[in-house]
VMD Tcl script that builds the backbone (N, CA, C; Angstrom):
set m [mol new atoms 150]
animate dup $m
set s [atomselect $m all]
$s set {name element resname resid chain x y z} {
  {N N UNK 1 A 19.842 -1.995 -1.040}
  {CA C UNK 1 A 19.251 -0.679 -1.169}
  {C C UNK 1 A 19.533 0.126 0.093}
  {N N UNK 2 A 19.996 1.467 -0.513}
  {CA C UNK 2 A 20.145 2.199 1.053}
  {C C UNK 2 A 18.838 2.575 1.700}
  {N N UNK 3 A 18.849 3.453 2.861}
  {CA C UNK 3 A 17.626 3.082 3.865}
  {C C UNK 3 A 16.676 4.252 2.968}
  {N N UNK 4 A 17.304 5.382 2.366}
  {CA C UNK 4 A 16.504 6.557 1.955}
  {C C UNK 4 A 16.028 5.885 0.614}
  {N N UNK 5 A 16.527 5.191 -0.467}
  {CA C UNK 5 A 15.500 4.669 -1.066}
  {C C UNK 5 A 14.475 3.681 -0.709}
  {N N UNK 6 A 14.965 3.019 0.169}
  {CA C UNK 6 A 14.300 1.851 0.757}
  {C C UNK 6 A 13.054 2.893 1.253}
  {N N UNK 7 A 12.958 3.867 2.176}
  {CA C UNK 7 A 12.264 5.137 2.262}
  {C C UNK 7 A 10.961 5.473 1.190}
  {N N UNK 8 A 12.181 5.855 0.068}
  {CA C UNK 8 A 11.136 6.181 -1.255}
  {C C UNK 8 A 9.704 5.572 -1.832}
  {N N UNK 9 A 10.763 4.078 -1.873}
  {CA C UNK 9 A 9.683 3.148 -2.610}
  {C C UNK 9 A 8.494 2.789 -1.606}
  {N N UNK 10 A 8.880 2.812 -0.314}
  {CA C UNK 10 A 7.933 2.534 0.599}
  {C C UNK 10 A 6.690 4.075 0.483}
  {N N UNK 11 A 7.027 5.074 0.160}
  {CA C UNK 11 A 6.324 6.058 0.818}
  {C C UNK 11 A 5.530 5.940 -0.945}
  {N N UNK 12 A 5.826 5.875 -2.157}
  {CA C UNK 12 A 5.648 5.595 -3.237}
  {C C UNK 12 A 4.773 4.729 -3.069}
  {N N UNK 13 A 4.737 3.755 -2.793}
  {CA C UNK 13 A 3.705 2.270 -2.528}
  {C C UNK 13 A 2.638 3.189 -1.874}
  {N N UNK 14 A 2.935 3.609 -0.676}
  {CA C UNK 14 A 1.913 4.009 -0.334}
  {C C UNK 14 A 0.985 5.343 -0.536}
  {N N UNK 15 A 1.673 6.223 -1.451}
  {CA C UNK 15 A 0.981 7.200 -1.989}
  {C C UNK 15 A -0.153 6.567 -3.346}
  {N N UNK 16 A 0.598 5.548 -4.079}
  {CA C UNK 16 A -0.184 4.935 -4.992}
  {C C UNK 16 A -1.331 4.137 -4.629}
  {N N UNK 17 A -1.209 3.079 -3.500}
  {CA C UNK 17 A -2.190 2.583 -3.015}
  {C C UNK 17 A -3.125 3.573 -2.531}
  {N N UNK 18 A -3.268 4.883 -1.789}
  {CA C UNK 18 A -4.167 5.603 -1.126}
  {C C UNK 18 A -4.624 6.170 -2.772}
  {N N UNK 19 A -3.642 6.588 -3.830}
  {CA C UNK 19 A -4.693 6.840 -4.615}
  {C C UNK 19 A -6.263 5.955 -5.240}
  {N N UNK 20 A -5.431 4.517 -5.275}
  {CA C UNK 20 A -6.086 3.628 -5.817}
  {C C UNK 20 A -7.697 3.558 -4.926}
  {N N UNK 21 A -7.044 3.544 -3.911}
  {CA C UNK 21 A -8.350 3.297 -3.090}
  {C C UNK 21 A -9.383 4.452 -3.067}
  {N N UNK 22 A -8.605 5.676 -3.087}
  {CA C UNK 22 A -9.686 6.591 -3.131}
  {C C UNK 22 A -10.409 6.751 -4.594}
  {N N UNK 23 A -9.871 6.214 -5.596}
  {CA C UNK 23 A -10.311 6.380 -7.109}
  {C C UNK 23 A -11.177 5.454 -7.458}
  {N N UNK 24 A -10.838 4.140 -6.843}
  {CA C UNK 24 A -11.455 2.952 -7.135}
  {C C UNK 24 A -12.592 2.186 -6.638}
  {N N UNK 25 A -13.034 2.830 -5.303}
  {CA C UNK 25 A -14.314 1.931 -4.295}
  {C C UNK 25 A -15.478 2.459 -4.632}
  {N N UNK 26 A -15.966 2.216 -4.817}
  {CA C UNK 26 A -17.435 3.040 -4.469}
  {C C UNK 26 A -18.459 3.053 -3.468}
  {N N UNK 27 A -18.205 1.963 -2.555}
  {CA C UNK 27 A -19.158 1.811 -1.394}
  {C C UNK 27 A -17.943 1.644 -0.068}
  {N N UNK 28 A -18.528 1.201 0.695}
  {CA C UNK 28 A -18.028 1.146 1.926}
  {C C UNK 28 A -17.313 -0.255 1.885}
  {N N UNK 29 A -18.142 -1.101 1.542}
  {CA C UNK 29 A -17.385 -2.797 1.548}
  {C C UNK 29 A -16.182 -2.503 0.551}
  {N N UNK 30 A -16.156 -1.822 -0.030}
  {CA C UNK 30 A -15.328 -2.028 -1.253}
  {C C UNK 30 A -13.831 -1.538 -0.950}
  {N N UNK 31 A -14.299 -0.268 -0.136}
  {CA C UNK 31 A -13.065 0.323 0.260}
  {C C UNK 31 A -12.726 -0.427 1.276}
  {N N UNK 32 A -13.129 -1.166 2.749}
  {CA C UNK 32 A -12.718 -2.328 3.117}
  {C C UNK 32 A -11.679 -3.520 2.588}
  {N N UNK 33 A -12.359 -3.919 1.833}
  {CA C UNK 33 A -11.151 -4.893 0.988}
  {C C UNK 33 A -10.407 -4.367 0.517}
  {N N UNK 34 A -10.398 -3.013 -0.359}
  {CA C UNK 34 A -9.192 -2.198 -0.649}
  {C C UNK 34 A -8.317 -1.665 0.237}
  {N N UNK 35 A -8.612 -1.164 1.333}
  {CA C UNK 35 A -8.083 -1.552 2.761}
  {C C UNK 35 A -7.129 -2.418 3.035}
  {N N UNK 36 A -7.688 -3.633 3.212}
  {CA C UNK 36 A -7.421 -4.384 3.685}
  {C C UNK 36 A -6.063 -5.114 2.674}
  {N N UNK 37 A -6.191 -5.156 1.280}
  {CA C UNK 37 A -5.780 -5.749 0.501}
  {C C UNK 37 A -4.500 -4.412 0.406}
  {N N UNK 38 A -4.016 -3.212 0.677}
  {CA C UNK 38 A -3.205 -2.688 1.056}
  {C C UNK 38 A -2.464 -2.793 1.905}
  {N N UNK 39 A -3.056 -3.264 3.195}
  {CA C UNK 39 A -2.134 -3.594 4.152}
  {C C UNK 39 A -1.510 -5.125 4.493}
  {N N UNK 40 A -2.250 -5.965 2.989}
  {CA C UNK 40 A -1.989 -7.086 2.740}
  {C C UNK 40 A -0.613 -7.199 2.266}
  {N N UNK 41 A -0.720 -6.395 1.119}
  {CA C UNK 41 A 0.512 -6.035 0.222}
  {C C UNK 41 A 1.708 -5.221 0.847}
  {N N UNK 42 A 2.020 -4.215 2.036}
  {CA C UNK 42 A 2.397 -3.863 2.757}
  {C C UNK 42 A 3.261 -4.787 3.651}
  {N N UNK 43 A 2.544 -5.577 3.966}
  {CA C UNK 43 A 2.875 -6.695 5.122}
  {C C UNK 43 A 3.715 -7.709 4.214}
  {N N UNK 44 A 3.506 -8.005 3.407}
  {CA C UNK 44 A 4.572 -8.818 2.192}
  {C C UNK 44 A 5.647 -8.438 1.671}
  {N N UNK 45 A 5.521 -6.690 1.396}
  {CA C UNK 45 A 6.519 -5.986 1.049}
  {C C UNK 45 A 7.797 -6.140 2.242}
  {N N UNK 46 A 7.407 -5.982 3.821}
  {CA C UNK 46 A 8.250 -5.849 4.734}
  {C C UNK 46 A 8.929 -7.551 4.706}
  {N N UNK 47 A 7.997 -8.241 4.971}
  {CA C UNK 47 A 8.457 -9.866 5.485}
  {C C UNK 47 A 9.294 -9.735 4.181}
  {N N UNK 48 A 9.649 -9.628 3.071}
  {CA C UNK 48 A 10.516 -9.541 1.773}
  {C C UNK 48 A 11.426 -8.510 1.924}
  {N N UNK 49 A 11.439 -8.196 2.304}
  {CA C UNK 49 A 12.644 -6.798 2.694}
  {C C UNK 49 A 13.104 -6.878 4.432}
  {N N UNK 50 A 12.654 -7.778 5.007}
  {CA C UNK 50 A 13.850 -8.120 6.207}
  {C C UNK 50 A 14.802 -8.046 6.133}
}
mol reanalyze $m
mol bondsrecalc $m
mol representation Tube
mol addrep $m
């Protein structure tokens, strides 16, 4: 993949995840783990795309 899609899908991931999280928590703990579980998935995406 060239670097500008490589770009895309990354900025894509992360426009979808910020939706999710803002649509989906309802308290404070919640958005925490949604948080967290974003930058979980993030961090997997990269170590896989080295």
């Amino acid at each position: 993949m060239s670097m500008k899609s490589t770009m895309l899908t990354f900025t894509l991931l992360l426009l979808f995840s910020a939706v999710s999280i803002l649509g989906g928590c309802n308290t404070v703990a919640g958005a925490g783990r949604d948080i967290s579980k974003t930058g979980d998935n993030i961090e997997s995406s990269a170590e896989r795309n080295k």
